[in-house]
N, C-alpha and C positions, 0 to 999 in steps of 0.2 A: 177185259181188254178195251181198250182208248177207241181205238181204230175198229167200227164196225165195218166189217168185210162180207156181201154174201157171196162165198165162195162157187157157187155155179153160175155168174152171171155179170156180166162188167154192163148191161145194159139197165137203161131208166135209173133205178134209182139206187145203186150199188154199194156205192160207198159215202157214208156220213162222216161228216168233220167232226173229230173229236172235244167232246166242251159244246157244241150247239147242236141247234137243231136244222140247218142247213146240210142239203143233201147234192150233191156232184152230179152233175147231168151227164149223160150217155158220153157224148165227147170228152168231159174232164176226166171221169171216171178209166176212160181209156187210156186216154194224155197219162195221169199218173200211172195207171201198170204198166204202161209201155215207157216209163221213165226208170221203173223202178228193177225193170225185168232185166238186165244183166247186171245188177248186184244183188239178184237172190240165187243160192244155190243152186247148183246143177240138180238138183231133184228138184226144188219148189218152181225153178225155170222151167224145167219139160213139163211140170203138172198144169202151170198157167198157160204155155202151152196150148198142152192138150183140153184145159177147158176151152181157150177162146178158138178152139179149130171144133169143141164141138166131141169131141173122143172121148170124154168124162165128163161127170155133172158137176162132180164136188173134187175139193182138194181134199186131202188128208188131212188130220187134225195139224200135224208135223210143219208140214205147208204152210195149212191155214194161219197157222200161229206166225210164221217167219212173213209173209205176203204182211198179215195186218198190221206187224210192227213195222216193217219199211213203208208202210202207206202212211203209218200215223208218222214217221221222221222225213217223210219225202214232206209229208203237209206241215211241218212245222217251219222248213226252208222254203218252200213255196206257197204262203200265207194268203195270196192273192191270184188264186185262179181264176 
């Protein structure tokens, strides 16, 4: 997968750009799920959710999978965070 996602945690160092080795600071890392969270399904929605309220550690594989592909095409239109 492109788009490394750790799925229990949108804080410090979360999400890495795919192709380098630059990593999203706490703020970006948020700015993109919070861009990206009402175009993921109503299940992958309430799971991101329920991690960043803190109610689950982890996403489902299911999830997992749908969040780090809209992360890697939200980052490909938004090249310059």
């Amino acid at each position: 997968m492109a788009a490394l996602f750790n799925p229990g945690t949108w804080q410090g160092t979360a999400i890495r750009i795919p192709g380098t080795k630059k990593t999203l600071s706490e703020k970006q890392s948020a700015q993109v799920v919070h861009a990206i969270l009402p175009a993921l399904s109503a299940n992958a929605s309430n799971q991101v959710r329920r991690v960043m309220d803190g109610e689950v550690e982890t996403l489902t594989y299911t999830a997992h999978v749908e969040v780090a592909s809209m992360i890697e095409g939200y980052l490909k239109r938004v090249p310059n965070l």
